[in-house]
LUMVONU-56825 format. One record per residue (C-alpha): chain; x, y, z; residue in one letter; residue number from 1. Coordinates in nm, 4 decimals, always signed. Example, Ala and Ser with C-alpha at 12.3 -4.5 7.8 and 13.67 -1.06 7.14 Angstrom:
// residues 2
<node chaine="A" x="+1.2300" y="-0.4500" z="+0.7800" residu="A" num="1"/>
<node chaine="A" x="+1.3670" y="-0.1060" z="+0.7140" residu="S" num="2"/>
END
This chain:
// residues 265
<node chaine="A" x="+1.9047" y="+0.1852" z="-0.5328" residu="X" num="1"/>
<node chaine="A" x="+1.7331" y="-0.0101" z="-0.8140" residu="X" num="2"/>
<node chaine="A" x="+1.6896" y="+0.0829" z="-1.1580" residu="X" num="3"/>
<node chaine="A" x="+1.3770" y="-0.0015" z="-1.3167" residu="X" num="4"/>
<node chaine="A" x="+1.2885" y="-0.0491" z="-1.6791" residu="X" num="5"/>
<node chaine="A" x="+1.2643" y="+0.3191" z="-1.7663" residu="X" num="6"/>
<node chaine="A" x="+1.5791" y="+0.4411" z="-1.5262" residu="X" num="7"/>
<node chaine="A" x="+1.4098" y="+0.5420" z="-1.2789" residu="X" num="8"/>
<node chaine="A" x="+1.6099" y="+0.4533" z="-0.9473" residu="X" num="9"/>
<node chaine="A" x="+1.4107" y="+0.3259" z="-0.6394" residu="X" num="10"/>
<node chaine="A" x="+1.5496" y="+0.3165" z="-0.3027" residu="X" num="11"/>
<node chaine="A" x="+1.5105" y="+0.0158" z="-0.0868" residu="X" num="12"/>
<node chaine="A" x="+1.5526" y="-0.0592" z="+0.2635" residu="X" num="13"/>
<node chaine="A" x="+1.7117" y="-0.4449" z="+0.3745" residu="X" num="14"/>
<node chaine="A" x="+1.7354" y="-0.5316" z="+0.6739" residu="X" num="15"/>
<node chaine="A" x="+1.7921" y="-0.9460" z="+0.8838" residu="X" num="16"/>
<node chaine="A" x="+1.8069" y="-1.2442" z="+0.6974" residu="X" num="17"/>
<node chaine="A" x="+1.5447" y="-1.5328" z="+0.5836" residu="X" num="18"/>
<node chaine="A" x="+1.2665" y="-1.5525" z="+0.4207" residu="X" num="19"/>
<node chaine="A" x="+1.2281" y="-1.2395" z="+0.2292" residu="X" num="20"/>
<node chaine="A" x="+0.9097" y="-0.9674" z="+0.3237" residu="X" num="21"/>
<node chaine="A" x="+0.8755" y="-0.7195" z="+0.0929" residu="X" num="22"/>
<node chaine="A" x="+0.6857" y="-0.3782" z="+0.2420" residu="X" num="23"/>
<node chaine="A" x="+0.4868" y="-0.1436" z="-0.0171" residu="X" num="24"/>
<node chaine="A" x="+0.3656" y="+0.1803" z="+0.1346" residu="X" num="25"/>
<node chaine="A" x="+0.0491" y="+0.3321" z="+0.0561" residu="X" num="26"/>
<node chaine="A" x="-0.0598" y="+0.6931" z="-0.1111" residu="X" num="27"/>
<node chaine="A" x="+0.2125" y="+0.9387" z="-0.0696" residu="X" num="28"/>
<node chaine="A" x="+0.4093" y="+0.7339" z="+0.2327" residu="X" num="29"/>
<node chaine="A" x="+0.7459" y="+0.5650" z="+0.1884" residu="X" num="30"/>
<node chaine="A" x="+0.9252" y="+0.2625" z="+0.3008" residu="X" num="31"/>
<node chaine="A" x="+0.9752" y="+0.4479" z="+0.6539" residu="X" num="32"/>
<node chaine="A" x="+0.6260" y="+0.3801" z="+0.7615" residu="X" num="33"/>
<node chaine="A" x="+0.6820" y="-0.0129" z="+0.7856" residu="X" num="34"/>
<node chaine="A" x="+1.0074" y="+0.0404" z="+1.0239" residu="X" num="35"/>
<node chaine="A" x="+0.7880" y="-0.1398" z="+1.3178" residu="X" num="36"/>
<node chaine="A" x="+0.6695" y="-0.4144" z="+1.1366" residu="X" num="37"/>
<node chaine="A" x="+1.0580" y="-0.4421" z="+0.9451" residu="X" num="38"/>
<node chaine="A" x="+1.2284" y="-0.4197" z="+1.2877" residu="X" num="39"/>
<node chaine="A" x="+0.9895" y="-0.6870" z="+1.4606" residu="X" num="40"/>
<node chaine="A" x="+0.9952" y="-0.9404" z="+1.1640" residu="X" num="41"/>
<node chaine="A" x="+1.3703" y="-0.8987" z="+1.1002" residu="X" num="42"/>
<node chaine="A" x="+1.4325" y="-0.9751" z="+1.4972" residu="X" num="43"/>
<node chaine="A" x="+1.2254" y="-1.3187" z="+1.4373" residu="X" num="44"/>
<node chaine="A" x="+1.4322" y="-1.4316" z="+1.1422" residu="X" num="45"/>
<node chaine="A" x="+1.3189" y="-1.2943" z="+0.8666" residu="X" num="46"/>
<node chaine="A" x="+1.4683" y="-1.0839" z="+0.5993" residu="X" num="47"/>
<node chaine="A" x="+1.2274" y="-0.7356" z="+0.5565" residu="X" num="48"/>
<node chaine="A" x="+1.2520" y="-0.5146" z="+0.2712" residu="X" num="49"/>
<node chaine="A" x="+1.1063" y="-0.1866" z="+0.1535" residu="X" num="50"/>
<node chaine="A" x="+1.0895" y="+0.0904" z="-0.1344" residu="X" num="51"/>
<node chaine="A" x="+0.9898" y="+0.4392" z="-0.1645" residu="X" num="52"/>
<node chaine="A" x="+0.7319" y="+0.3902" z="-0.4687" residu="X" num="53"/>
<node chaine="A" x="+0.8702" y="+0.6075" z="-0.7890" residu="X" num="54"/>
<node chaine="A" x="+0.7758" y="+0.9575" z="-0.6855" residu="X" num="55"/>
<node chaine="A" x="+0.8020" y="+0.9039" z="-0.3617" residu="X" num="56"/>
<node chaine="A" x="+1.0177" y="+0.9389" z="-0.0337" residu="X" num="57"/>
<node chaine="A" x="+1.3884" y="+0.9513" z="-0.1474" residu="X" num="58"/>
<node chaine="A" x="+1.3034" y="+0.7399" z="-0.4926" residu="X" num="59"/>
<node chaine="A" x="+1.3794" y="+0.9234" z="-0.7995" residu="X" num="60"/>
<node chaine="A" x="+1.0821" y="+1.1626" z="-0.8631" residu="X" num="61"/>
<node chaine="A" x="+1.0014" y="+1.1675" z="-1.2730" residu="X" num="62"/>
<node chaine="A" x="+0.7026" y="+1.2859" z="-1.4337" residu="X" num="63"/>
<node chaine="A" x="+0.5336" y="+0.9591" z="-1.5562" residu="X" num="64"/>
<node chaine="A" x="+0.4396" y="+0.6337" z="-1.4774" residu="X" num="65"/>
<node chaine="A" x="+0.2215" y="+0.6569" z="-1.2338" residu="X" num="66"/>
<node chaine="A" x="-0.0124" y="+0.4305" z="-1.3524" residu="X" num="67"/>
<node chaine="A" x="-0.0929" y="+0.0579" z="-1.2201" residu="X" num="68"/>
<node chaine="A" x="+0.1311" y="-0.1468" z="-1.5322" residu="X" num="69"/>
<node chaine="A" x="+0.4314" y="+0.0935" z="-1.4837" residu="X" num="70"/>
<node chaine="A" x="+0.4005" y="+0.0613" z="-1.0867" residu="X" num="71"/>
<node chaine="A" x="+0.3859" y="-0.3178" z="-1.1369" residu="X" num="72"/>
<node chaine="A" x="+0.6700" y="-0.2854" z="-1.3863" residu="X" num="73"/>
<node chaine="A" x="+0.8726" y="-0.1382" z="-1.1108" residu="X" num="74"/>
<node chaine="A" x="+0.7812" y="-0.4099" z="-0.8004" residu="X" num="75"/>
<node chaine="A" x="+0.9302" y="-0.6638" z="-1.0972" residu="X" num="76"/>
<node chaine="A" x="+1.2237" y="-0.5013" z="-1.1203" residu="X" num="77"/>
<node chaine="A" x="+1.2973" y="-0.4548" z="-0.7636" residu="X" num="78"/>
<node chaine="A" x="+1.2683" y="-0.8103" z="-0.7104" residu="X" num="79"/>
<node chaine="A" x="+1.4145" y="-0.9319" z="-1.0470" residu="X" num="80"/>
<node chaine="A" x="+1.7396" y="-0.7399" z="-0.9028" residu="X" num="81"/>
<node chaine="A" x="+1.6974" y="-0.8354" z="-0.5344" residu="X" num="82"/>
<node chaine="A" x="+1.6564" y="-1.2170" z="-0.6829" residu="X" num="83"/>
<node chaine="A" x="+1.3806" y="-1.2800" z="-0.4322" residu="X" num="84"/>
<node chaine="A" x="+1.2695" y="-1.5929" z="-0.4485" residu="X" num="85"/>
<node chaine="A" x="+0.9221" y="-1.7008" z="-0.2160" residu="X" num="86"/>
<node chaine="A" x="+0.8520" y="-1.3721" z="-0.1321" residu="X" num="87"/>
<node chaine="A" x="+0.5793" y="-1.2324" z="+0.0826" residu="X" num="88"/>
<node chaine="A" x="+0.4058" y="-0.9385" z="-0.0592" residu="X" num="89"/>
<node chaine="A" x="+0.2765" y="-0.6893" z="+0.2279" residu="X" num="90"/>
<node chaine="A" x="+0.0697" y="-0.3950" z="+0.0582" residu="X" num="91"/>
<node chaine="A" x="-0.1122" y="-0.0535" z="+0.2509" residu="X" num="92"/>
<node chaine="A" x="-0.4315" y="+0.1331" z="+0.0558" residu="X" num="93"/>
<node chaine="A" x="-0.3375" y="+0.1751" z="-0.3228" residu="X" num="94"/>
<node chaine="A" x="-0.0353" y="-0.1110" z="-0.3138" residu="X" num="95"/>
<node chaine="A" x="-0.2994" y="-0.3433" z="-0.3752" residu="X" num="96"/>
<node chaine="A" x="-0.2691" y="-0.2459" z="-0.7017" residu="X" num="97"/>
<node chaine="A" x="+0.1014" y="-0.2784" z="-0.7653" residu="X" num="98"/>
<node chaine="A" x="+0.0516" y="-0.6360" z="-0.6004" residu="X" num="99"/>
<node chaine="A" x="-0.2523" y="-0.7631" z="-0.7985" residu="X" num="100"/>
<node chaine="A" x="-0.1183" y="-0.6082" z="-1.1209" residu="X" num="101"/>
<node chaine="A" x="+0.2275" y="-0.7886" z="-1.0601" residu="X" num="102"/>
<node chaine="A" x="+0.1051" y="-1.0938" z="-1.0259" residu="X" num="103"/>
<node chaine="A" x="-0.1645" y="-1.0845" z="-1.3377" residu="X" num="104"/>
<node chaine="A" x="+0.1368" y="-0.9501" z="-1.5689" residu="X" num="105"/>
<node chaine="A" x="+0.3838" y="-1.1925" z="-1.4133" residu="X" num="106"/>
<node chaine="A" x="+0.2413" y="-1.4382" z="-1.2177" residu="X" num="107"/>
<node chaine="A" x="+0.3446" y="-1.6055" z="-0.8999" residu="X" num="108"/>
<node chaine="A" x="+0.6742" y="-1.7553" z="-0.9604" residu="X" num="109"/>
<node chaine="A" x="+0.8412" y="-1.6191" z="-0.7325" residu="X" num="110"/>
<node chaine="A" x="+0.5404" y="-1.4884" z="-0.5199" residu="X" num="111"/>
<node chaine="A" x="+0.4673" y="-1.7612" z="-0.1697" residu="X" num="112"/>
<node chaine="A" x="+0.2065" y="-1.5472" z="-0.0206" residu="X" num="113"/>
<node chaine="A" x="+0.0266" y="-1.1819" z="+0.0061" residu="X" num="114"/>
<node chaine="A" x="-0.1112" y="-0.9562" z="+0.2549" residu="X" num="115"/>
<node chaine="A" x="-0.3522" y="-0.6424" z="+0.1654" residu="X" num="116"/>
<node chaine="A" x="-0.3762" y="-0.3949" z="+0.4536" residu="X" num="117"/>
<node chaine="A" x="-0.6711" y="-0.1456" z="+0.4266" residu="X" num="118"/>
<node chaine="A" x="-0.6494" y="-0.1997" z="+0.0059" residu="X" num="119"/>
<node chaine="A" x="-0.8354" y="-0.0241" z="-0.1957" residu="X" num="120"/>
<node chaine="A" x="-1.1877" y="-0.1592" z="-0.3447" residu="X" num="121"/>
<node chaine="A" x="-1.1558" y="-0.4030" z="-0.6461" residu="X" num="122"/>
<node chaine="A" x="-1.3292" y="-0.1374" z="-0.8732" residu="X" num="123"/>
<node chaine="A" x="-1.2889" y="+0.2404" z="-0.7064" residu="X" num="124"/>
<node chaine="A" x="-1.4908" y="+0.4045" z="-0.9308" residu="X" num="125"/>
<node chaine="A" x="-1.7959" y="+0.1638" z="-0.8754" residu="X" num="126"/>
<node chaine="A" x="-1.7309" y="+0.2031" z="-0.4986" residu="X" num="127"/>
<node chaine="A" x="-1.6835" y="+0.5772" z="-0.5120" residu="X" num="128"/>
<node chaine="A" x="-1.9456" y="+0.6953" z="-0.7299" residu="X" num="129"/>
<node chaine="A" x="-1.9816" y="+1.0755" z="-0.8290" residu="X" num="130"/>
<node chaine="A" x="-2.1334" y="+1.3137" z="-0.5662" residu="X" num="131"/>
<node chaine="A" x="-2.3849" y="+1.5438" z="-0.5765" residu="X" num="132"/>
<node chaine="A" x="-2.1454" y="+1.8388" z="-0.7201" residu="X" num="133"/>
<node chaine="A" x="-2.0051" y="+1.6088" z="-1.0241" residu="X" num="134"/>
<node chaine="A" x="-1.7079" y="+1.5405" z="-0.8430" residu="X" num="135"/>
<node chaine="A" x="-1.5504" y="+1.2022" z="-0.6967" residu="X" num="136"/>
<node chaine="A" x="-1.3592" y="+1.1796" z="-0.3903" residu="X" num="137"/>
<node chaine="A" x="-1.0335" y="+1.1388" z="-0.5962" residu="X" num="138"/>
<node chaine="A" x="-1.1304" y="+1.4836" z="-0.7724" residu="X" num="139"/>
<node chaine="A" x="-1.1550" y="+1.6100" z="-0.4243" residu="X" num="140"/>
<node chaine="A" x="-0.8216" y="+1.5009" z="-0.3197" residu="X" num="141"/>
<node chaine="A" x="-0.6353" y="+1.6364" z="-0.6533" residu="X" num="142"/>
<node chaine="A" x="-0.8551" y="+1.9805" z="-0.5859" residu="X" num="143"/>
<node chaine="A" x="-0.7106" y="+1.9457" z="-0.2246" residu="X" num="144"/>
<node chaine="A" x="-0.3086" y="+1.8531" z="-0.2865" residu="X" num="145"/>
<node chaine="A" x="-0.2920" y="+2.1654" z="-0.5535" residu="X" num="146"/>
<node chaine="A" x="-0.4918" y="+2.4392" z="-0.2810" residu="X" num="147"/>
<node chaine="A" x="-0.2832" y="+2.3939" z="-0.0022" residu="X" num="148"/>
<node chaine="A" x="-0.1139" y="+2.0224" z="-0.0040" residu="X" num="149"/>
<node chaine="A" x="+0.0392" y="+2.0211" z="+0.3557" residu="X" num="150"/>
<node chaine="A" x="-0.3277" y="+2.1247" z="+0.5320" residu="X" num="151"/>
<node chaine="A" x="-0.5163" y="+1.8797" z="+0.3187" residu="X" num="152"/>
<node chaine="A" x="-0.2655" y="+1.5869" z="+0.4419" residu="X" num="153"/>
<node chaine="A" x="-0.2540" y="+1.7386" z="+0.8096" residu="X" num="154"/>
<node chaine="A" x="-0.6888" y="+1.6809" z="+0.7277" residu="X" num="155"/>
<node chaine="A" x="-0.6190" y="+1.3751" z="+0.6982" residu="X" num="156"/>
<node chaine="A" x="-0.3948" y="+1.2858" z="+0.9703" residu="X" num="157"/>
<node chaine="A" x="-0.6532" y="+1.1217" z="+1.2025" residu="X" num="158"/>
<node chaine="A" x="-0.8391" y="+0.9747" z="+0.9547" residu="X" num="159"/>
<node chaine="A" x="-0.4989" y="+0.8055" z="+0.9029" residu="X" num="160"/>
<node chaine="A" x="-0.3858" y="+0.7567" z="+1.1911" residu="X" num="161"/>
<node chaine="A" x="-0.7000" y="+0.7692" z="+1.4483" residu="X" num="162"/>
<node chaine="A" x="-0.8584" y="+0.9677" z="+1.6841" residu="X" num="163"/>
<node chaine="A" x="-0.6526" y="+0.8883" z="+1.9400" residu="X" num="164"/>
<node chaine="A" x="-0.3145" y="+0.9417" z="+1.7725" residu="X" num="165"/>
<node chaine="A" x="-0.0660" y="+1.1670" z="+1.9123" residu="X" num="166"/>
<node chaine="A" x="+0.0292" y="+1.5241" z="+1.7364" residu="X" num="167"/>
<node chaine="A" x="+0.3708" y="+1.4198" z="+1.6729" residu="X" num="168"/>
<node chaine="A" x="+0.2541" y="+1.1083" z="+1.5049" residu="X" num="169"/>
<node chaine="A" x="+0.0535" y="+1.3193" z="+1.3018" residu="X" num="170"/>
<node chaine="A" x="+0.3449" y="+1.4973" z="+1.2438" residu="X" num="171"/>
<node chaine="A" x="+0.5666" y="+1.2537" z="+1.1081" residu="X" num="172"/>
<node chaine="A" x="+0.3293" y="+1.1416" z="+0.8779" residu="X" num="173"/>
<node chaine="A" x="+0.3236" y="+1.4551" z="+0.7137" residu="X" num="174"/>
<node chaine="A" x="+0.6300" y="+1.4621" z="+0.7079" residu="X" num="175"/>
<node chaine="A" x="+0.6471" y="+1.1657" z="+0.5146" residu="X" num="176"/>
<node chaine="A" x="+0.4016" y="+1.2459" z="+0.3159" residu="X" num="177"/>
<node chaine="A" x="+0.5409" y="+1.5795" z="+0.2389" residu="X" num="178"/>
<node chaine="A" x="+0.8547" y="+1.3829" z="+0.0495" residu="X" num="179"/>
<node chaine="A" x="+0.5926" y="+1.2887" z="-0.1878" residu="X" num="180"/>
<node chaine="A" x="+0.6113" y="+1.5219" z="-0.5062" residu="X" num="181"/>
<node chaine="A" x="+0.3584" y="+1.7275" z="-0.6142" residu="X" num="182"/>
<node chaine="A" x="+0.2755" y="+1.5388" z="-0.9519" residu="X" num="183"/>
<node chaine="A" x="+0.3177" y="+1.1739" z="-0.8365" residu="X" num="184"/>
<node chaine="A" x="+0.0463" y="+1.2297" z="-0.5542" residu="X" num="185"/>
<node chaine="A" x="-0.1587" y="+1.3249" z="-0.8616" residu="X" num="186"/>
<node chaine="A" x="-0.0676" y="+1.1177" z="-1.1043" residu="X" num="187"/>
<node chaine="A" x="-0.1259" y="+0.8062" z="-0.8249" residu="X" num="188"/>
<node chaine="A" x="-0.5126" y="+0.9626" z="-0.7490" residu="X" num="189"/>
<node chaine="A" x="-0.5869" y="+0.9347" z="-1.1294" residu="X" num="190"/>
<node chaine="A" x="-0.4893" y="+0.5858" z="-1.1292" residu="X" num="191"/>
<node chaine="A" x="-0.6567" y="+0.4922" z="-0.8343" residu="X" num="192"/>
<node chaine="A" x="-1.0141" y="+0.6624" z="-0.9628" residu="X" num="193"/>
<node chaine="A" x="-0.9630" y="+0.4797" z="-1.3468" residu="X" num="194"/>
<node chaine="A" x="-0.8070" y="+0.1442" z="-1.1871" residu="X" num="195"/>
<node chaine="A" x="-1.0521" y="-0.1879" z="-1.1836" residu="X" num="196"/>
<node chaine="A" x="-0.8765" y="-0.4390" z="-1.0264" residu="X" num="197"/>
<node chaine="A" x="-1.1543" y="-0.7048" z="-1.0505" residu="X" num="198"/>
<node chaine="A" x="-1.0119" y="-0.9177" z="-1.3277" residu="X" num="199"/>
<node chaine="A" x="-0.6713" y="-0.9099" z="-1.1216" residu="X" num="200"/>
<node chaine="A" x="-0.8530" y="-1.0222" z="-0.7568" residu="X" num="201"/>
<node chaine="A" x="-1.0367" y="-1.3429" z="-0.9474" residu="X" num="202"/>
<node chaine="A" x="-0.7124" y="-1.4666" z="-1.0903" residu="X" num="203"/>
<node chaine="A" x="-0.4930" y="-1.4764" z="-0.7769" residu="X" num="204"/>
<node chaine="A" x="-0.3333" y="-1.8179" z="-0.6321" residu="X" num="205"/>
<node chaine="A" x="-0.1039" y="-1.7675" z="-0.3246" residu="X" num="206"/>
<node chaine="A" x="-0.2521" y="-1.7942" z="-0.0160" residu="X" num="207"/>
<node chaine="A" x="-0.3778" y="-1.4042" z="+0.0903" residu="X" num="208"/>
<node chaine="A" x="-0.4906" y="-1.2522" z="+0.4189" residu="X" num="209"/>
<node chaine="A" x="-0.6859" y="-0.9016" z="+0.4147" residu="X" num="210"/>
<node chaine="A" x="-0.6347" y="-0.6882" z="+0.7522" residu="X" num="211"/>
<node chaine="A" x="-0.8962" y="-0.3944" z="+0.7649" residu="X" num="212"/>
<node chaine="A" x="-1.0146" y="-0.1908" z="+1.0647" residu="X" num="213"/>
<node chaine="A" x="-1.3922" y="-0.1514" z="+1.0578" residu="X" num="214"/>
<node chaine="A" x="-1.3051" y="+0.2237" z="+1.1849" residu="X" num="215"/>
<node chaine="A" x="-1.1156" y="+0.2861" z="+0.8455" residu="X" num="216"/>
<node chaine="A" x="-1.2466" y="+0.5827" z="+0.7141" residu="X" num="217"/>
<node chaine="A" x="-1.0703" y="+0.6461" z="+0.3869" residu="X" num="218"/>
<node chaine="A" x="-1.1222" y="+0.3028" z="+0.2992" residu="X" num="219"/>
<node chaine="A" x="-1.4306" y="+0.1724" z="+0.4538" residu="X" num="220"/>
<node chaine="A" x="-1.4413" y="-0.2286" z="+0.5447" residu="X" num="221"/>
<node chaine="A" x="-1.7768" y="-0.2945" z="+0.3648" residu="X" num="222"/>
<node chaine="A" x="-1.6468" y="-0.1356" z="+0.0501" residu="X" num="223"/>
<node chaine="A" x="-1.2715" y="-0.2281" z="+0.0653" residu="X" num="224"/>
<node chaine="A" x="-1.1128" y="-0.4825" z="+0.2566" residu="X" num="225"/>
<node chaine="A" x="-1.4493" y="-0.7500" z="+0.2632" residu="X" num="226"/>
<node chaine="A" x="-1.5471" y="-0.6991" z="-0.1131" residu="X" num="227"/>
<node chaine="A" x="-1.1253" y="-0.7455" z="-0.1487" residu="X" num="228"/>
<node chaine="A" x="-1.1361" y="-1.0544" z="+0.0359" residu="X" num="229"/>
<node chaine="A" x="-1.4656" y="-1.1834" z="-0.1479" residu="X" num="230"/>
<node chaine="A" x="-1.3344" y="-1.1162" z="-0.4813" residu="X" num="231"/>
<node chaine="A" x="-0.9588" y="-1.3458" z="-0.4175" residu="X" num="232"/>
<node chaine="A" x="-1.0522" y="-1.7105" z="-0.4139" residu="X" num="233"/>
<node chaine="A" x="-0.9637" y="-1.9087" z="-0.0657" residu="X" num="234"/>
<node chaine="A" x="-0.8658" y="-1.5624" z="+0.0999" residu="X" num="235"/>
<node chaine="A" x="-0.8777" y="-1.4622" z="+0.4606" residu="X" num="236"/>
<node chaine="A" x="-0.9592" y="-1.1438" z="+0.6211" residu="X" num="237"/>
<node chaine="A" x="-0.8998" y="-1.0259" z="+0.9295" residu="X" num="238"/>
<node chaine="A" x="-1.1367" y="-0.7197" z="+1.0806" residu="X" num="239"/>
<node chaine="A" x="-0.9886" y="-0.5266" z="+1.3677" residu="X" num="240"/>
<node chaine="A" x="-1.2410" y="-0.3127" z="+1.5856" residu="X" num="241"/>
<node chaine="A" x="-1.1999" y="+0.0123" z="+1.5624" residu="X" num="242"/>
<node chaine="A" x="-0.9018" y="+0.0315" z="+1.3807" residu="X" num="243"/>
<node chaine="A" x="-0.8530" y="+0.3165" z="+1.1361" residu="X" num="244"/>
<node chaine="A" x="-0.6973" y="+0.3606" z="+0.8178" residu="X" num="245"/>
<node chaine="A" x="-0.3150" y="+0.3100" z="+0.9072" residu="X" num="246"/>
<node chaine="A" x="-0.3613" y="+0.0001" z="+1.1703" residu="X" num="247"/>
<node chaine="A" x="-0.0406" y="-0.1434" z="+1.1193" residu="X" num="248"/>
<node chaine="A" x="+0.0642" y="+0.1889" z="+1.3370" residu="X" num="249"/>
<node chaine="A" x="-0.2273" y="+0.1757" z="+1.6029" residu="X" num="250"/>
<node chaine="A" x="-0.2469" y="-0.1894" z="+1.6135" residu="X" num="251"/>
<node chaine="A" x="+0.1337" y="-0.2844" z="+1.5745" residu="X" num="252"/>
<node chaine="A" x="+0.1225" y="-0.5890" z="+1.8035" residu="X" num="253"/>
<node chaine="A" x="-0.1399" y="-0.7592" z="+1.7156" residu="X" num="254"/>
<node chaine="A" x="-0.0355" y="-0.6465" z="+1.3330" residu="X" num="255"/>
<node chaine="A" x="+0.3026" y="-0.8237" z="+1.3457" residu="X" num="256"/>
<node chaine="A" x="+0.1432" y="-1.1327" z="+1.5613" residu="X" num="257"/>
<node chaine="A" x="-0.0967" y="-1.1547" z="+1.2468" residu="X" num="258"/>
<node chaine="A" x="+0.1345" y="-1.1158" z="+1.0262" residu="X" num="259"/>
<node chaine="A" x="+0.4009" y="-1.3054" z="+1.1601" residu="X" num="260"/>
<node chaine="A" x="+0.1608" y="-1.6014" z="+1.2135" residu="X" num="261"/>
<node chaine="A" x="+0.0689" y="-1.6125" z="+0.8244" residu="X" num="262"/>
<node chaine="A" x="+0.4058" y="-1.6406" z="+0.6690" residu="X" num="263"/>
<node chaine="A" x="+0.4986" y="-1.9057" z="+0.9431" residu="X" num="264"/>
<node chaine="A" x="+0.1645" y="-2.0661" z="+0.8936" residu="X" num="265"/>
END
């Protein structure tokens, strides 16, 4: 467990030795969801690392800091403590922000490389304008975690996960979800809907690589991962066909061959 700059305690998975790869889940996940990707890199020499975001999984669950600085805040202090040293950053959906926000408030130092999987658009509210009814889709989601939060994630499930993803995949996803308290699922929807990330994207200097699915439908290429990827200067991006939102789980081989590839490149 590390505590961050407010006492809130953060657990982290660490597993083989090496270079160090640290794993941030996205929106209401935990660090369980990378155990593919930790188990694959940690058998090819590398150290892998996770954390259940504050809130989240078996992290401590307070009522604040759920915004973008305080998130940041706490990816410093897990690898102040940690001491890790050229680091490669591997962020799902929304832990674009904690990554781009790190590095603007404390630069690269210790920072050799990043990878955004599926991230969220450099400016959500400009991508995700109000609808018809006044709402956004962020409204939408908070509207849908306080009716009846375990059917609006099980909604969600193959949007996540694919249309050809099995029920018990499904399942553990909710699951994992489901570990996820109540107020940090809302407190993380009104960051995403106020965040602008644009200043952050322009200003970053390790070498990135953006992996999107063009079947993604929370986070649509166009909108996300190729306006991402346009916005960091010298980045990469990598489109897989068909792939939904959570690729890294449909796609795992070629996922870890990309991945793998990058940090070795």
């Amino acid at each position: 467990m590390i505590e961050t700059r407010d006492g809130t305690l953060l657990r982290v998975k660490d597993i083989g030795r090496g270079r160090p790869v640290l794993f941030l889940h996205g929106f209401t996940l935990c660090a369980e969801i990378w155990e593919g990707q930790m188990a694959e890199l940690a058998s090819a020499g590398l150290r892998c690392l996770a954390y259940d975001r504050r809130g989240h999984g078996r992290s401590d669950h307070p009522g604040d800091g759920y915004d973008f600085d305080t998130l940041a805040d706490d990816l410093a202090s897990v690898i102040t403590a940690l001491d890790l040293q050229e680091v490669t950053l591997v962020g799902h959906s929304m832990a674009i922000g904690e990554i781009v926000r790190y590095l603007s408030r404390r630069g690269a130092g210790r920072v050799a490389r990043i990878v955004l999987v599926a991230p969220l658009p450099p400016c959500p509210a400009l991508a995700f304008p109000v609808g018809a009814d006044g709402r956004t889709v962020f409204d939408h989601a908070i509207a849908g975690v306080l009716a009846d939060r375990p059917a609006y994630y099980a909604a969600n499930g193959e949007a996540l996960f694919g249309p050809g993803c099995s029920p018990a995949l499904v399942r553990w996803g909710l699951d994992l979800a489901l570990q996820t308290a109540l107020w940090a699922a809302i407190g993380c929807q009104r960051a995403n809907a106020t965040a602008d990330f644009r200043a952050d994207l322009q200003a970053i200097t390790v070498p990135t690589l953006v992996l999107q699915g063009d079947g993604d439908r929370l986070a649509p290429a166009d909108l996300c991962g190729l306006a991402v990827a346009e916005a960091i200067p010298g980045s990469r991006i990598e489109i897989y066909s068909g792939a939904p939102h959570g690729l890294f789980l449909t796609e795992k081989e070629r996922f870890s061959r990309d991945l793998l590839g990058f940090i070795r490149g």
